[in-house]
C-alpha positions as CSV (number, residue, x, y, z in Angstrom):
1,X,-48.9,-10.6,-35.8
2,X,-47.4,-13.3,-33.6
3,X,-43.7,-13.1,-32.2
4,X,-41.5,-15.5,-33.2
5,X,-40.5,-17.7,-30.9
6,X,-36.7,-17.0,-31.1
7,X,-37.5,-13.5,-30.6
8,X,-39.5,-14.6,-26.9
9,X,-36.6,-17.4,-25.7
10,X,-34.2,-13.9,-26.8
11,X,-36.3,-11.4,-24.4
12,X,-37.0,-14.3,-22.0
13,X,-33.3,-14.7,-22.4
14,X,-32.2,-11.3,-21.4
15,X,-35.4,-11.0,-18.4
16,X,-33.6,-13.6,-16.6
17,X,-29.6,-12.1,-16.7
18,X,-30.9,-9.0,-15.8
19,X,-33.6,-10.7,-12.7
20,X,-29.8,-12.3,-11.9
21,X,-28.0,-8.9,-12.1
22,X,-30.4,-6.8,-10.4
23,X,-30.3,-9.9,-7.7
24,X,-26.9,-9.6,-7.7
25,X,-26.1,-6.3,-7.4
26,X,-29.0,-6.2,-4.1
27,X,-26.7,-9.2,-2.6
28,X,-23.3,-7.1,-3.0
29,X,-25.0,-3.6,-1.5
30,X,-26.4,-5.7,1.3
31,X,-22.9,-7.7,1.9
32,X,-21.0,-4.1,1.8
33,X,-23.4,-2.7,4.3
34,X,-22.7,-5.6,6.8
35,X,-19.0,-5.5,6.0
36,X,-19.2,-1.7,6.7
37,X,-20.6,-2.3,10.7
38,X,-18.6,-5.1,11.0
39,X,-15.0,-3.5,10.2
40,X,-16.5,-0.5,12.5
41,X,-17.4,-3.1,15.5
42,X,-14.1,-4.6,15.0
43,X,-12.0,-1.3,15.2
44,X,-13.7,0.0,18.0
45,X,-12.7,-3.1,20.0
46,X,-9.1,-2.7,19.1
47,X,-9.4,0.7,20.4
48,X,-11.2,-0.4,23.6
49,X,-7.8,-2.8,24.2
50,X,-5.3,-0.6,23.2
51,X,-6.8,2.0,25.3
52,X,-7.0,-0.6,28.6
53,X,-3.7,-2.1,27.6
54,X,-2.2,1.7,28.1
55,X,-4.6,2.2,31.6
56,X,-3.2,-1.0,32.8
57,X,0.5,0.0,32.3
58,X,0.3,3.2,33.9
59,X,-1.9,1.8,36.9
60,X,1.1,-0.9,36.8
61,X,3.8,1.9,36.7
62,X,2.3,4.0,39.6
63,X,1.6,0.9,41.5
64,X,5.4,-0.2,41.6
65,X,6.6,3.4,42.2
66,X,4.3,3.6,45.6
67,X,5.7,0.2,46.7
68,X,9.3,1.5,46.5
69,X,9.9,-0.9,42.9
70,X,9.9,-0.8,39.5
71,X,7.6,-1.6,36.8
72,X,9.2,-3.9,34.0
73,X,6.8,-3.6,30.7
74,X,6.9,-6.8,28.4
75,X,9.1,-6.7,25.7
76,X,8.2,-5.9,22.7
77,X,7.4,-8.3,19.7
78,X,7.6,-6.4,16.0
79,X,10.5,-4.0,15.1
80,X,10.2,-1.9,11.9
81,X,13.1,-2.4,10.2
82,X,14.0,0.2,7.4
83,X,17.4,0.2,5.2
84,X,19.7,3.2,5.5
85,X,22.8,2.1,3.4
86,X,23.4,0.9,-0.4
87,X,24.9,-2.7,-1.5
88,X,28.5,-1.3,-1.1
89,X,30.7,-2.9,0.9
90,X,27.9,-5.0,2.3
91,X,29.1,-8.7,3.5
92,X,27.6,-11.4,2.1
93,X,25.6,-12.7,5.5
94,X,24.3,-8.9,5.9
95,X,23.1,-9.3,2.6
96,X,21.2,-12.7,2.7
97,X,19.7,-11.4,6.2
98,X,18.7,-8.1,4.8
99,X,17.0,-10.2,1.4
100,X,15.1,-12.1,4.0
101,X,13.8,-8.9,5.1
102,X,12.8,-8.6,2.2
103,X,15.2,-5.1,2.4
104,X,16.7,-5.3,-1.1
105,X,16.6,-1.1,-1.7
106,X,17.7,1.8,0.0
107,X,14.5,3.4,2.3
108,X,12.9,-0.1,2.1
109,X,10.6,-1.0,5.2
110,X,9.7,-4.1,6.6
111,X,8.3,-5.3,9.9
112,X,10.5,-8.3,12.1
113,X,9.0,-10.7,14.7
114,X,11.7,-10.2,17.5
115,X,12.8,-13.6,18.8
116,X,16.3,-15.2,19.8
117,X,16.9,-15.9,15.8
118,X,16.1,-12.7,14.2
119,X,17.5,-10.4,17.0
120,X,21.3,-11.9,16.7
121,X,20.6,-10.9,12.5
122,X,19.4,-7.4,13.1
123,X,22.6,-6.7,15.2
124,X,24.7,-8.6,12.1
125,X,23.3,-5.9,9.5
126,X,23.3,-2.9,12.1
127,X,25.7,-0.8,10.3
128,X,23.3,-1.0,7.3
129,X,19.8,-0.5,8.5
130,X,17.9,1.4,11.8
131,X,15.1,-0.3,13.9
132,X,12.9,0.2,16.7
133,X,9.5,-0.4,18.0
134,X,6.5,1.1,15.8
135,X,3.6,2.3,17.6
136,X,0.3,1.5,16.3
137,X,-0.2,4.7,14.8
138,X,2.6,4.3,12.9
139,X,1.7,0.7,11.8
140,X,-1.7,2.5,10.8
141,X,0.0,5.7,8.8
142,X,2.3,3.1,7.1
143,X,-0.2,0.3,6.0
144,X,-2.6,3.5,4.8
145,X,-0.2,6.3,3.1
146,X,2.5,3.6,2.1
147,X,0.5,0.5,2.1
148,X,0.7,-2.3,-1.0
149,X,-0.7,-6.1,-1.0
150,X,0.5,-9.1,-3.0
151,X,-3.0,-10.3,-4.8
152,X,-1.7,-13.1,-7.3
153,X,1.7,-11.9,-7.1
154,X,0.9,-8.5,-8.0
155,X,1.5,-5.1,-6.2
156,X,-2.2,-4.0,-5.7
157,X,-2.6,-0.1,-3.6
158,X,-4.5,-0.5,-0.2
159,X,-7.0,1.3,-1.3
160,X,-10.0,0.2,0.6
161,X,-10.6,-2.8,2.7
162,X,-11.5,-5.1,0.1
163,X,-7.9,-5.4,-0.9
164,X,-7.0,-6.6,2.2
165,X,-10.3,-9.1,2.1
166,X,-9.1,-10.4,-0.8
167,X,-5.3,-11.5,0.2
168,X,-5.9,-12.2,3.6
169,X,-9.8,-13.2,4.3
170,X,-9.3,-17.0,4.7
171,X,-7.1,-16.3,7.7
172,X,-10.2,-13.7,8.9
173,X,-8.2,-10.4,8.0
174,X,-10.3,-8.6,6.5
175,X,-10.1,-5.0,7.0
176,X,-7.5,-2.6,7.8
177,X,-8.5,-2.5,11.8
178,X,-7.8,-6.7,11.5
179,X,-4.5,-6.6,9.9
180,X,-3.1,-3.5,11.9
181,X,-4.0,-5.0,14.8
182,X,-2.3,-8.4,14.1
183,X,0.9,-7.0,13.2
184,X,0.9,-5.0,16.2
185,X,-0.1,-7.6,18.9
186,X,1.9,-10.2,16.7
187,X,-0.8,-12.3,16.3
188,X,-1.2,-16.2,15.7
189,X,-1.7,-14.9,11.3
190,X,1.2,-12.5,11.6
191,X,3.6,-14.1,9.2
192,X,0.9,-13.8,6.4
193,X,0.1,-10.8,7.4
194,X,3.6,-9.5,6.6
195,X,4.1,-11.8,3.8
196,X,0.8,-10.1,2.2
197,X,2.6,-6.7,2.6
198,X,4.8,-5.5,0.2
199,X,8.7,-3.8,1.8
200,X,7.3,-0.1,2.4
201,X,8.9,2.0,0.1
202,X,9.7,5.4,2.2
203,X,11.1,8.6,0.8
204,X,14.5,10.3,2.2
205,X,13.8,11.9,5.5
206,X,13.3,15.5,5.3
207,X,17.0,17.0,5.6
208,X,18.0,13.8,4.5
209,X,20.9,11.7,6.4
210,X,24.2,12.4,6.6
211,X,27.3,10.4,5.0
212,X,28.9,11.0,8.3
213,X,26.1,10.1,10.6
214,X,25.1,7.3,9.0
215,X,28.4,5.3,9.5
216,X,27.4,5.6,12.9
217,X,25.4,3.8,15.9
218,X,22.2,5.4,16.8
219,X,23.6,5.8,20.2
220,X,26.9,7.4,19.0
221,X,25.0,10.6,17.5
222,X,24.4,8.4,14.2
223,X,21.6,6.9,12.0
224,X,22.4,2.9,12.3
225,X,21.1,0.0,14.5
226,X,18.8,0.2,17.1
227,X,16.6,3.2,18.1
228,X,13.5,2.1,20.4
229,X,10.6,4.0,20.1
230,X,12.5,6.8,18.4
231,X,11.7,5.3,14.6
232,X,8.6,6.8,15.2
233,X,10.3,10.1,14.8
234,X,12.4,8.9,12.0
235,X,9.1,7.2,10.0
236,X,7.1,10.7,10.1
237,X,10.1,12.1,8.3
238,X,10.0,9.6,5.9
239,X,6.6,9.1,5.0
């Protein structure tokens, strides 16, 4: 008995999406595989600067101290900037400066290219936030443990690398080594970068912070304003 011929185009039909499937799916495995060596490759060369960056600053640092001088390190360029204080009593330029920090809630996280400009507006809403100077580690633990992209204006988990692919590959971010390092060298794509990432939402710091303490400068025994490389400290608590 012959087939019919709608029954042949129909199996003829299905050979084809599943040749274009199966040809498919080959091209994806293949793609991940590359992806896989090349976000490996690229995070072993951050490490390989980070690591001489450090070598050079200590040779530096002995150096100066054998001629008699001192070694001045370059300032840094990204504070972490995390909200300490609720919307009362809060004047209405600390509030536009923290909402272009995108710090709107209490425990909210955001990072800050220091310059001239946005220096003079963390010391305007000091009383309401702390700040210092992440480390990359703490970039890393933040973005990984805390970590959300805008994809189409939605808050998407960063999961796995693709997630970072998707928001941020046509400006060649595309894995978490890329983006961690650009926010920490404050690279030439940092303001997407941070505009990809969500404010980190952190959880009260174990012990929590004190009514008192927190009326006060960092400097005076309190919570507020600036705090160097302490935050560190303050970011593993809150985590």
């Amino acid at each position: 008995m012959k087939t019919p011929e709608s029954v042949l185009k129909k199996q003829a039909t299905q050979k084809k999406l599943a040749d274009a499937a199966a040809a498919a799916a080959a091209a994806a495995e293949k793609k991940a595989a590359e992806d896989a060596k090349k976000f490996v490759a690229n995070a072993e060369k951050y490490d390989a600067e980070y690591a001489k960056a450090q070598r050079e600053a200590i040779d530096n640092r002995r150096k100066a101290k054998v001629d008699g001088g001192f070694f001045v390190p370059a300032q840094p360029k990204v504070a972490l900037v995390i909200r300490i204080r609720g919307t009362i009593g809060v004047s209405p330029k600390a509030k536009k400066v923290m909402q272009l920090f995108r710090l709107r809630q209490l425990h909210n996280a955001s990072f800050v290219r220091l310059n001239e400009a946005t220096i003079r507006m963390l010391r305007l809403i000091e009383p309401y936030v702390t700040y210092g100077y992440p480390t990359r580690e703490t970039i890393q633990k933040l973005i990984w443990k805390r970590g959300f992209g805008k994809i189409n204006k939605q808050r998407i988990p960063i999961g796995d690398n693709k997630v970072i692919g998707e928001g941020l590959g046509s400006v060649g971010i595309e894995c978490a080594a890329d983006l961690i390092n650009e926010l920490y060298t404050v690279g030439p794509n940092f303001k997407a970068a941070n505009n990809f990432l969500w404010p980190f939402k952190l959880s009260n710091p174990s012990g929590g912070f004190s009514s008192k303490t927190k009326l006060l400068h960092f400097l005076e025994g309190g919570e507020a304003g600036a705090r160097g490389e302490e935050i560190n400290k303050l970011v593993k608590k809150m985590i």
